[in-house]
C-alpha positions as CSV (number, residue, x, y, z in Angstrom):
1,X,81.7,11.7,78.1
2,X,82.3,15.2,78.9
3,X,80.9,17.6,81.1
4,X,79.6,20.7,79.0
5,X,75.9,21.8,80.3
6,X,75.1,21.2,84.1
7,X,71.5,21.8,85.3
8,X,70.4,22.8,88.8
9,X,67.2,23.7,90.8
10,X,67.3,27.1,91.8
11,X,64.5,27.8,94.2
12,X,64.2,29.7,97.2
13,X,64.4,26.6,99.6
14,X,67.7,26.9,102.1
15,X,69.5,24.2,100.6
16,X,69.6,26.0,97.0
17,X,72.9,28.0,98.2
18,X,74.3,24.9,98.6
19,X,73.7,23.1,95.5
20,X,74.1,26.0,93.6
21,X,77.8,26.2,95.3
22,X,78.6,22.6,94.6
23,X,77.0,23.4,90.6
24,X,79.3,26.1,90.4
25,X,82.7,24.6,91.0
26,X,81.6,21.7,89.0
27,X,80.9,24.0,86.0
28,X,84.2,25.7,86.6
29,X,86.6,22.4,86.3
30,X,84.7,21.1,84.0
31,X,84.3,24.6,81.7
32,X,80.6,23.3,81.5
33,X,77.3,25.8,80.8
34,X,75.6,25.7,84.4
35,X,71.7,26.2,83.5
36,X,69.5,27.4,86.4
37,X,66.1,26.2,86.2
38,X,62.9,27.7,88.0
39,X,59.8,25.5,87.5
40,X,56.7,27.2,88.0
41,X,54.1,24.6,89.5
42,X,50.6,26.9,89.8
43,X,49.4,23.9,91.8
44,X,51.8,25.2,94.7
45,X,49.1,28.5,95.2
46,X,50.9,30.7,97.7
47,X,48.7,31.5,101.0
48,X,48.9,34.9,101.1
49,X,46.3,34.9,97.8
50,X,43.2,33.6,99.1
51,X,41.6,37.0,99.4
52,X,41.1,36.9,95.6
53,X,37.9,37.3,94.3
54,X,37.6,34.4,91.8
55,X,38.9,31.3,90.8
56,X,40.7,33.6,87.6
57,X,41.6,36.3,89.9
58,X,43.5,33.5,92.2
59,X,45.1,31.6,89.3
60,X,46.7,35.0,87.7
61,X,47.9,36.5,91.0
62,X,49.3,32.9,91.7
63,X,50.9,32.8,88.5
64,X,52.1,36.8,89.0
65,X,53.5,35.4,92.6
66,X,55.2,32.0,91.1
67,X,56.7,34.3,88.0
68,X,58.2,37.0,90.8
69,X,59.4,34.1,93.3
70,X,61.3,32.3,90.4
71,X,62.5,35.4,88.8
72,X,64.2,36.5,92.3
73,X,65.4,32.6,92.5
74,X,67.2,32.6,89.2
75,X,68.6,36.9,90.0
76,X,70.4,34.8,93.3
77,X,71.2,32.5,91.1
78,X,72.9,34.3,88.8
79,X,74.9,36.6,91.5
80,X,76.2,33.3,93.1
81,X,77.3,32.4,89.8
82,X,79.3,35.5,89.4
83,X,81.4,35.7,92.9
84,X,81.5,32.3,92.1
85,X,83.6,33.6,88.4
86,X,82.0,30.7,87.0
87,X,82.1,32.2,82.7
88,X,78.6,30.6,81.2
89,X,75.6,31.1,83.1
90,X,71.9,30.7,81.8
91,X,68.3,30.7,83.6
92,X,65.2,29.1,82.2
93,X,61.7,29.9,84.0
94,X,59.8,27.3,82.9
95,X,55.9,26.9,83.3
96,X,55.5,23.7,84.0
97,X,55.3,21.0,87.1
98,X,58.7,20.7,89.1
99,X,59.2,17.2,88.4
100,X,58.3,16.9,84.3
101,X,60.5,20.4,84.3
102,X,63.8,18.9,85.5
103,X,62.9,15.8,84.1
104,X,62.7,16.8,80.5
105,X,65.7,19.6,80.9
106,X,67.7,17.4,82.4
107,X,67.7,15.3,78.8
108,X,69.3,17.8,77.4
109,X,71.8,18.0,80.3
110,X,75.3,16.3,81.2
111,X,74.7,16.5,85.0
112,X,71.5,18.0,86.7
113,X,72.6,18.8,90.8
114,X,69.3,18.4,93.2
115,X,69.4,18.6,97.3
116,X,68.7,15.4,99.4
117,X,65.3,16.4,100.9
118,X,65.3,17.7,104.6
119,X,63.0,15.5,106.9
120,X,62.7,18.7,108.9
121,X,60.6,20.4,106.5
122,X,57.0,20.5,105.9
123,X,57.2,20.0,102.4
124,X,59.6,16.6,102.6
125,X,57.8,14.6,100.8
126,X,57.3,16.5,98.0
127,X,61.2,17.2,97.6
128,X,61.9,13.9,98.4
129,X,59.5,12.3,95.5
130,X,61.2,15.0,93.1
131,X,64.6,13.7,94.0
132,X,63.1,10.2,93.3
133,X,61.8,10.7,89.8
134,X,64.4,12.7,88.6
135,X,66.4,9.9,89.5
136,X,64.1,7.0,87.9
137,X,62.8,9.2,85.0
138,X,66.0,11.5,83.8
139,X,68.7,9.8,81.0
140,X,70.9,11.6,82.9
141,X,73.1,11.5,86.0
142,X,71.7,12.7,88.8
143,X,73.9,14.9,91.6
144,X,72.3,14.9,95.0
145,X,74.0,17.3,97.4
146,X,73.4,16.8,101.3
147,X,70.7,19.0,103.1
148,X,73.1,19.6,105.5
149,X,76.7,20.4,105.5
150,X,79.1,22.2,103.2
151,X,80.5,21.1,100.1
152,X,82.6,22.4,97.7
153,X,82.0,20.3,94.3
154,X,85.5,19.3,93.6
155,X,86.1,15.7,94.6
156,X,89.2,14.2,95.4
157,X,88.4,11.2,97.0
158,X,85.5,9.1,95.0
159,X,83.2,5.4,96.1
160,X,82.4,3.7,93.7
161,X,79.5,1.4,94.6
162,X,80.3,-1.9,92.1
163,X,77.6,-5.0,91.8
164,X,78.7,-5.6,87.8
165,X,74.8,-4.5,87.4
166,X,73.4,-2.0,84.7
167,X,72.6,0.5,86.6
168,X,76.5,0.2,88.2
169,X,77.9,0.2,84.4
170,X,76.0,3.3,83.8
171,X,76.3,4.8,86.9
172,X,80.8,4.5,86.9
173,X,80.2,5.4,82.7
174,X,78.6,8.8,83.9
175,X,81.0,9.7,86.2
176,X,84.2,9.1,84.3
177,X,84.8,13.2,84.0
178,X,84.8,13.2,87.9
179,X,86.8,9.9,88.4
180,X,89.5,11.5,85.6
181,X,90.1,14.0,88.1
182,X,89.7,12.2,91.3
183,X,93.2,11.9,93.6
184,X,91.8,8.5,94.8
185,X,89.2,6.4,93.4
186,X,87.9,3.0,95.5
187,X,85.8,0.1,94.1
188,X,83.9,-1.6,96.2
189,X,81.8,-4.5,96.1
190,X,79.8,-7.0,98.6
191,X,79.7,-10.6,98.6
192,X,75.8,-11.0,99.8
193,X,75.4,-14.1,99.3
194,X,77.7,-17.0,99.5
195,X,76.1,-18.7,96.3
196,X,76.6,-16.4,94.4
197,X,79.9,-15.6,92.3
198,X,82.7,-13.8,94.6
199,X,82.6,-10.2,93.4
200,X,86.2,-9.7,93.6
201,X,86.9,-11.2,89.7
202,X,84.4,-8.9,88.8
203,X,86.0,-5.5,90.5
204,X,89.3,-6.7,88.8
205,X,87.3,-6.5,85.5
206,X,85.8,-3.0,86.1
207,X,88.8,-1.6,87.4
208,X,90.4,-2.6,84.0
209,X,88.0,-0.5,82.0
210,X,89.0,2.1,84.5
211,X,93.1,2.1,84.1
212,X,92.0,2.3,80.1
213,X,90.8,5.3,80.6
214,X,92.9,7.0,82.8
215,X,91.7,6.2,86.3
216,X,93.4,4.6,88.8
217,X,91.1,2.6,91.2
218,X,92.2,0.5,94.1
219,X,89.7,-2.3,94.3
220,X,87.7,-3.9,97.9
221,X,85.9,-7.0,98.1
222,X,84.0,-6.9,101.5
223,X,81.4,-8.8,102.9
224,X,78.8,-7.2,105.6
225,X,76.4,-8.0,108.8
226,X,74.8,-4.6,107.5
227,X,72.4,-3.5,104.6
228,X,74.4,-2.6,101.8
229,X,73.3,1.2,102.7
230,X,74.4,1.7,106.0
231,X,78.0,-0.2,105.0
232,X,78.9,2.1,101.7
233,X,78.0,5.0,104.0
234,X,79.9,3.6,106.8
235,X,83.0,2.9,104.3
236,X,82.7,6.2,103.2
237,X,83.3,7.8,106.3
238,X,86.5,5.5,106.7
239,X,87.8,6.8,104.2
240,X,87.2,10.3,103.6
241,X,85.2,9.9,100.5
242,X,84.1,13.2,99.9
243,X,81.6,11.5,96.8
244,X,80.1,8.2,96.2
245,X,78.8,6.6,92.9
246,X,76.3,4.1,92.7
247,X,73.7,3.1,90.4
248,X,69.8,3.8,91.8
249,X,67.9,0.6,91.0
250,X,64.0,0.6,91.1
251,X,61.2,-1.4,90.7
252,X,58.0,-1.9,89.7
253,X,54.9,-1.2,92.5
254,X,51.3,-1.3,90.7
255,X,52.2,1.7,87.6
256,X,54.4,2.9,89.3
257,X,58.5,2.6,89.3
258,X,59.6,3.3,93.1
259,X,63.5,3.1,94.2
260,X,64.7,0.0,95.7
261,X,65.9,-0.2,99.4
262,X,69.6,0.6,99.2
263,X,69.2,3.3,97.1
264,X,66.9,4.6,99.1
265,X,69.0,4.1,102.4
266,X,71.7,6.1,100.5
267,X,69.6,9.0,99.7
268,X,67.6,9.3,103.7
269,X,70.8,8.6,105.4
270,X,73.5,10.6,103.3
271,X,76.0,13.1,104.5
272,X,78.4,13.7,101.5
273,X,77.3,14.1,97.7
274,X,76.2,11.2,95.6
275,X,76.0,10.6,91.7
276,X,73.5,7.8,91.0
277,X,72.0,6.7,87.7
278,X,69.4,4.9,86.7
């Protein structure tokens, strides 16, 4: 796999500059297309309308509003891009809810770069269930880049979450542009429970695949009095892991799919970047 068209969010929350930063640099190693997209959601009716005289009056000064807003979203876009020198640059407005937006772009994406969702905010929830289902619903990596916190998007130090599972295999398969250019690349994997088979035969495997194609990965079988969240992030800290890679796993609630626990004990609690797939 290479890295040829990268999606982002452009919006006008504050952590936009950010992704957009961490986008940019990506697209620039990687001589990648880096698409901003602007989702127009009328559902999201800006307060400052409500003097409008009918329902039709509302819904086309709304959609006049939404139309300026993402316009002056992707023109910041778009100057970032250029200080940023990064060569090919494209917006799409698109007319549609946020979440089926990135979700269906992001198909036709290598990469698409969100924002962790800032508990701070009034609006958390919403960003942080748009994380989620971009993550569960998209073919496609996912790139979350801390609220908080500046990044640059080249990573030289990569943690690589490894449990042999599906979403693992397709999580380290995504990745393999990054880990080509990584200076250091760990794999790590926890022994949870003492029935089952030790995870260290299984890191030897992975990290096989790796050295085939070009990566060198040093390999750590660890066990933990922790959830498996708190101790990546904790191991990430040790040792200077500026990105960690991990597959999202979810489940089934009701009709819904929701993420499990770790995954989403990675994405509350994060303070680097992290690719997960699904």
């Amino acid at each position: 796999m290479t890295l040829r068209r990268l999606l982002v969010l452009v919006d006008g929350q504050p952590t936009c500059t950010s992704r957009v930063r961490v986008a940019a640099q990506l697209a620039k190693d990687h001589g990648a297309h880096l698409i901003g997209i602007a989702p127009i959601d009328l559902v999201d009716v800006p307060v400052l309308l409500h003097s409008a005289a009918t329902l039709k009056d509302l819904l086309a000064l709304a959609k006049d509003a939404l139309h300026d807003q993402a316009e002056q979203a992707t023109d910041r876009f778009r100057e970032q891009c250029h200080r940023a020198q990064v060569e090919q640059v494209s917006t799409i407005v698109d007319e549609s809810a946020v979440i089926s937006s990135l979700v269906r772009h992001a198909h036709c994406s290598d990469l698409a770069v969100l924002s962790q969702a800032d508990p701070a905010r009034s609006d958390h929830a919403n960003a942080k269930a748009l994380v989620e289902a971009t993550i569960l619903h998209s073919a496609r990596p996912t790139l979350v880049v801390p609220y908080t916190g500046s990044f640059s998007g080249t990573f030289e130090r990569v943690l690589v979450a490894w449990d042999d599972s599906r979403e693992a295999t397709r999580a380290i398969s995504d990745s393999l542009p990054l880990l080509q250019r990584a200076r250091e690349v760990t794999l790590i994997g926890w022994d949870e429970h003492p029935d089952d088979e030790p995870i260290e035969p299984r890191l030897r495997a992975i990290q096989a695949w790796l050295t085939a194609h070009c990566v060198a990965a040093d390999t750590r079988a660890e066990t933990s009095s922790i959830d498996i969240a708190d101790a990546m992030l904790s191991r990430a800290v040790d040792f200077g892991t500026d990105l960690i890679v991990m597959g999202a796993y979810g489940h089934p609630r009701l009709s819904e799919l929701v993420l499990g626990g770790a995954t989403r004990g990675v994405l509350a609690s994060m303070t680097i970047p992290v690719l997960m797939s699904h």
